[in-house]
BAMAR-554064 format. One record per atom (N, C-alpha, C, O, CB): residue in three letters; x, y, z. Coordinates in steps of 0.2 Angstrom, whole numbers, padded with zeros to 4 digits, always signed. Each point is the difference from the previous one (the first is absolute). Glycine has a CB too. Layout:
N
ALAXYZ;...
***
This chain:
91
UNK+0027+0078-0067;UNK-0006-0002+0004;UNK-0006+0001-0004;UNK-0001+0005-0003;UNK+0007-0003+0014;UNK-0010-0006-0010;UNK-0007+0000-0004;UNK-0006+0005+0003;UNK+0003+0003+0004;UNK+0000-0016-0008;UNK-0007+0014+0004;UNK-0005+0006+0002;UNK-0006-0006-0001;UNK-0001-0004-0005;UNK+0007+0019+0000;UNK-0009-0013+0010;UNK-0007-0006+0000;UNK-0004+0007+0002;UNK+0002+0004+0005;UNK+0002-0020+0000;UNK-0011+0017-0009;UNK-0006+0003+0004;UNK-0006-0004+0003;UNK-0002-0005-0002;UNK+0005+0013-0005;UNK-0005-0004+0011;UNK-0008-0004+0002;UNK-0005+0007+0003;UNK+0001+0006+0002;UNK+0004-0021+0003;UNK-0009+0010-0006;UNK-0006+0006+0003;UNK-0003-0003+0009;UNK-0002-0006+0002;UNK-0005+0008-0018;UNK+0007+0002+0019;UNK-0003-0002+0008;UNK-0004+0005-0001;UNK+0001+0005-0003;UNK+0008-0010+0013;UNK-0016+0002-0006;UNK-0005+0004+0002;UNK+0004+0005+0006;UNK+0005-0001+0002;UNK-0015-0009-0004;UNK+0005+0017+0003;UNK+0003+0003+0005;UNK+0003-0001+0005;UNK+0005+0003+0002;UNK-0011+0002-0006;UNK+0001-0012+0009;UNK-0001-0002+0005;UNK+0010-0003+0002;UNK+0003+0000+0005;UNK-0020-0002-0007;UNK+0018-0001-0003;UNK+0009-0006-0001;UNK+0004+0006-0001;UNK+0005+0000+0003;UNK-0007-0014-0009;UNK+0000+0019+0002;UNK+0005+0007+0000;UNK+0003+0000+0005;UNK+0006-0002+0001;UNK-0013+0009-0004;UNK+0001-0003+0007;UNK+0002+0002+0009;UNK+0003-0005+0003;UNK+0004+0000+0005;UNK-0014+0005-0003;UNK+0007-0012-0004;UNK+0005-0005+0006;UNK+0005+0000+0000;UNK+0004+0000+0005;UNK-0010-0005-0004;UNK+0010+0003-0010;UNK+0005+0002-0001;UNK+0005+0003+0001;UNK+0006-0002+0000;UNK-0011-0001-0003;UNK+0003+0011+0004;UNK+0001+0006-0002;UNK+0004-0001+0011;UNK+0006+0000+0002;UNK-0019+0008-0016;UNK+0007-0010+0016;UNK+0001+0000+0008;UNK+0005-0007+0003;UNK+0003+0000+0005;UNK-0017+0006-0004;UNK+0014-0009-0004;UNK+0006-0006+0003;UNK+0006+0003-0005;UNK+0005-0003+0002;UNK-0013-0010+0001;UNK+0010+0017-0007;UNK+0006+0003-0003;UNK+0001+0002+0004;UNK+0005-0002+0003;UNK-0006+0005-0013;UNK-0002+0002+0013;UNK-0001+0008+0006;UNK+0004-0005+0007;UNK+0005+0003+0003;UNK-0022+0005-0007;UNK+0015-0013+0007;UNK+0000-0003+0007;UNK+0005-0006-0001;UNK+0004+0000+0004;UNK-0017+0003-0001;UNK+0013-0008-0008;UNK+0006-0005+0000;UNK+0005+0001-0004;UNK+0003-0005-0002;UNK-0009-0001+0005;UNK+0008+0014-0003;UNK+0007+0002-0002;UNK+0002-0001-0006;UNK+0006+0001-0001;UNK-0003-0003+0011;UNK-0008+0001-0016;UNK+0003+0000-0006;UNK+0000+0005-0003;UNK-0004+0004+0001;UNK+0002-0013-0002;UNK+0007+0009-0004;UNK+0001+0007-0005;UNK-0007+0004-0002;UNK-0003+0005+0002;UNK+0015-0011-0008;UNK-0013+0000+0003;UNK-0005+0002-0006;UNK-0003-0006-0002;UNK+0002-0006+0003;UNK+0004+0016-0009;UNK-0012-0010+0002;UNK-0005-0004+0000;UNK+0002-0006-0004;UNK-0003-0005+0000;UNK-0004+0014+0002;UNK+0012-0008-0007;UNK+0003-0006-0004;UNK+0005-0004+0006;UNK+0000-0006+0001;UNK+0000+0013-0015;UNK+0002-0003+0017;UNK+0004-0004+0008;UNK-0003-0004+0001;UNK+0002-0006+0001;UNK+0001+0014+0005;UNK-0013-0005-0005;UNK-0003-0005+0004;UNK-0002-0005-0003;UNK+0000-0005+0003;UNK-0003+0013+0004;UNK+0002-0008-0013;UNK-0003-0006-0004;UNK+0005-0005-0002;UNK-0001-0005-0003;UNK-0007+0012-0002;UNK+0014-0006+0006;UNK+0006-0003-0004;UNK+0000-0004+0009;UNK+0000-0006+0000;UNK+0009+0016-0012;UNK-0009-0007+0017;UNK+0000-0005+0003;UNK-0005-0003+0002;UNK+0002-0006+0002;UNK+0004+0010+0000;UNK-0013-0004-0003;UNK-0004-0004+0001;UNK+0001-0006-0007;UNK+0001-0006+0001;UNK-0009+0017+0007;UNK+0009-0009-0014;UNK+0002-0004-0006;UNK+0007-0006+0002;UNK+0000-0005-0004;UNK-0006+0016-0003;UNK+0011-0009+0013;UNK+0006-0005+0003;UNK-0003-0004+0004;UNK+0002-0006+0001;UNK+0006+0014-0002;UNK-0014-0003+0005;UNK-0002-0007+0006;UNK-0003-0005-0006;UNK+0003-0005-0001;UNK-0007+0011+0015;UNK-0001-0004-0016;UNK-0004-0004-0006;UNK+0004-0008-0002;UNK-0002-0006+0001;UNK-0001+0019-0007;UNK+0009-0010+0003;UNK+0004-0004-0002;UNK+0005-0006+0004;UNK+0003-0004-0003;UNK-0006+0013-0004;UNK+0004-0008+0015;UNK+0000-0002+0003;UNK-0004-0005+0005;UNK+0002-0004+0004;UNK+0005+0012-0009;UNK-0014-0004+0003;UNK-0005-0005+0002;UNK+0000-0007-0003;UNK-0001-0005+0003;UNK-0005+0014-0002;UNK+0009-0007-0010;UNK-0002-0004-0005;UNK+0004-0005+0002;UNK-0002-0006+0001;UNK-0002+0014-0009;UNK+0011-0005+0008;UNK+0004-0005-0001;UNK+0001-0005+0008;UNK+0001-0005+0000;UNK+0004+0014-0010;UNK-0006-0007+0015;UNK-0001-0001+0007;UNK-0005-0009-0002;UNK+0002-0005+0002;UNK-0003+0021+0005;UNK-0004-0013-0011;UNK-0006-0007-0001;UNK+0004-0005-0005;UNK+0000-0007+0000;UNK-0014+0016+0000;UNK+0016-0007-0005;UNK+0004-0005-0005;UNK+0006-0003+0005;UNK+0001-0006+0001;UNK-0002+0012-0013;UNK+0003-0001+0017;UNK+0005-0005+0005;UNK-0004-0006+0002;UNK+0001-0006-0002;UNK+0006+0015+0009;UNK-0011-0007-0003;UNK-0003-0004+0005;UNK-0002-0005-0005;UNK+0002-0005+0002;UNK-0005+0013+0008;UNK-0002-0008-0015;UNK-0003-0003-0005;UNK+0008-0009-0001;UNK-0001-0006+0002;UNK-0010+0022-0010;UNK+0016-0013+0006;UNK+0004-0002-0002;UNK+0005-0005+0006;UNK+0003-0006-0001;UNK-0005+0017-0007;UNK+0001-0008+0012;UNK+0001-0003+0008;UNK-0005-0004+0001;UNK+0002-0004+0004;UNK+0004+0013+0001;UNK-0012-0010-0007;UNK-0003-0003+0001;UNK+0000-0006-0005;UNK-0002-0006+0003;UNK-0003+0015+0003;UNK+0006-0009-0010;UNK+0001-0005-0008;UNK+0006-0005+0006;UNK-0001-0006+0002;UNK-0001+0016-0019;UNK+0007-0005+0019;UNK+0005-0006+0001;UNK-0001-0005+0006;UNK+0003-0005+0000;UNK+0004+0014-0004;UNK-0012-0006+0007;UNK-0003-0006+0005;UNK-0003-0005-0001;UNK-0001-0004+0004;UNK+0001+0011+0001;UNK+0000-0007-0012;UNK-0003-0006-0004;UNK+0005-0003-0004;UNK-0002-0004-0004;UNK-0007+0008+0004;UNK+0014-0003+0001;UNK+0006+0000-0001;UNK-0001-0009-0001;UNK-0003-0003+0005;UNK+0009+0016+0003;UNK-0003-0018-0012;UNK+0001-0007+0003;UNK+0003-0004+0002;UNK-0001-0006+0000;UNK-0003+0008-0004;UNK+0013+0002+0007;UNK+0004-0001+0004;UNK-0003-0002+0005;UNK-0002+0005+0002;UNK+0009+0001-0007;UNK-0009-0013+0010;UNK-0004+0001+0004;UNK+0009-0001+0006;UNK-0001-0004+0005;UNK-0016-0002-0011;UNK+0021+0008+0005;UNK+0009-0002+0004;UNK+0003+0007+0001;UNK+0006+0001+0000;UNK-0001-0014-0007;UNK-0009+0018+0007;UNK+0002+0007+0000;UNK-0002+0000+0008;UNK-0006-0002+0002;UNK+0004+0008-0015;UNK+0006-0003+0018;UNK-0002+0001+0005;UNK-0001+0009-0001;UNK+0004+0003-0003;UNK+0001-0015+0011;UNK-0013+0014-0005;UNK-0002+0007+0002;UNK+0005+0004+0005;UNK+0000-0003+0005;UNK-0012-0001-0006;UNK+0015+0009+0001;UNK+0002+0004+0003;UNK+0002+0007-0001;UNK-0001+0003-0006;UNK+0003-0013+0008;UNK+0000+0013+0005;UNK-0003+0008-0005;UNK+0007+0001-0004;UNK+0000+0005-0002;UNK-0010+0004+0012;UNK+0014-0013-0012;UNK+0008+0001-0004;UNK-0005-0001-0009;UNK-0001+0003-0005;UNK+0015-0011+0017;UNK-0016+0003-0009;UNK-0006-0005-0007;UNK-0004+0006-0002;UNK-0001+0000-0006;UNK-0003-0013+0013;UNK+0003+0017-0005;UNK-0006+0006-0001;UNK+0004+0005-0003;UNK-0003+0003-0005;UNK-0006-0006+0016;UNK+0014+0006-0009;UNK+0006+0003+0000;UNK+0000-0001-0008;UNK-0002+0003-0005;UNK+0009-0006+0019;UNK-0003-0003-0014;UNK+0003+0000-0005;UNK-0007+0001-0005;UNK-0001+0005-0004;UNK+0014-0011+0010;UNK-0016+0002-0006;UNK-0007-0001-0005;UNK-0003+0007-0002;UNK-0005+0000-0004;UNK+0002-0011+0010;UNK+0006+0017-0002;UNK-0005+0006-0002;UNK+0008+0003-0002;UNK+0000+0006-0001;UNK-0014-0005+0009;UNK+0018-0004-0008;UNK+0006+0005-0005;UNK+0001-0004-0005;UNK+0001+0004-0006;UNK+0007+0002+0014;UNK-0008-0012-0009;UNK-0001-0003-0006;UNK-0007+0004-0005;UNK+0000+0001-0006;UNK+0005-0014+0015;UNK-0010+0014-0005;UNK-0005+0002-0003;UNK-0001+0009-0003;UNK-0004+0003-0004;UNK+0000-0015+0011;UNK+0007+0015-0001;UNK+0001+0008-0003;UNK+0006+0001-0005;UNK+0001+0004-0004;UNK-0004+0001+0016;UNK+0009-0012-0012;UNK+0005+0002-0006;UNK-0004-0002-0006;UNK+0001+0003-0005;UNK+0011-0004+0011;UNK-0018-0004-0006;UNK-0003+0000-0005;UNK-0004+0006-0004;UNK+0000+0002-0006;UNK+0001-0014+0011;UNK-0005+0012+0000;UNK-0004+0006-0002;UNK+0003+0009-0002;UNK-0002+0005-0003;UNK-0006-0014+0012;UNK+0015+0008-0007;UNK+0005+0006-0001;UNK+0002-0002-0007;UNK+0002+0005-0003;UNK+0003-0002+0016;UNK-0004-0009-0017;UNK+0004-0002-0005;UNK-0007+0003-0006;UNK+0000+0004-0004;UNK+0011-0017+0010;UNK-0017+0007-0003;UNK-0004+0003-0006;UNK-0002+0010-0001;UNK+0000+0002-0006;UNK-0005-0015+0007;UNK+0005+0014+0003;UNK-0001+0007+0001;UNK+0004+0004-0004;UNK-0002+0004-0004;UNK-0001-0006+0014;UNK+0012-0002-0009;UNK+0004+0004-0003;UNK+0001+0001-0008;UNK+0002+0004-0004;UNK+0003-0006+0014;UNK-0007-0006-0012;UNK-0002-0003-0005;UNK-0006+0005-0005;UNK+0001+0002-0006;UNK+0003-0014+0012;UNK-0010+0013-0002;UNK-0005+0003-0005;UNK+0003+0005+0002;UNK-0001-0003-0005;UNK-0010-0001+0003;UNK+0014+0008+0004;UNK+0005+0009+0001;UNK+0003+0000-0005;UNK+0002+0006-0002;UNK+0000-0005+0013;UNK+0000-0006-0015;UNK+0008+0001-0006;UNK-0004+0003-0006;UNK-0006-0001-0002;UNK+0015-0011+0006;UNK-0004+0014-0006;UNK-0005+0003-0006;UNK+0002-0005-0006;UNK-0003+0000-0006;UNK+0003+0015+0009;
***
């Protein structure tokens, strides 16, 4: 695992220091590793939707909408986004 430093003013110390203390994380790399997961699930949350949205421009105008339609369009689109992922992962 890699070791990242930073500098916080005293003030993000304490805050940090106090949500470790109160929402049950180990330690302070706990807390940042999760806030760095929501991050990334933000991220990826907006490329869904971004992506889901391209397809509604879709120019099949003989596709009927349904939530099976939606279903399938966002597993079609997480196995995509799992392949490149796995792809830049390979060494």
């Amino acid at each position: 695992m890699t070791t990242v430093t930073i500098s916080l003013p005293e003030s993000l110390k304490e805050f940090v220091e106090g949500q470790v203390r109160t929402k049950g994380y180990g330690n302070v790399s706990e807390y940042f590793r999760g806030l760095l997961r929501e991050a990334q699930e933000r991220e990826a949350d907006q490329h869904l939707e971004k992506l889901l949205l391209e397809a509604l421009d879709d120019p099949r105008p003989d596709i009927e909408i349904t939530p099976e339609y939606w279903a399938q369009k966002r597993y079609s689109i997480l196995a995509r986004l799992a392949e490149r992922k796995r792809k830049s992962e390979a060494p």
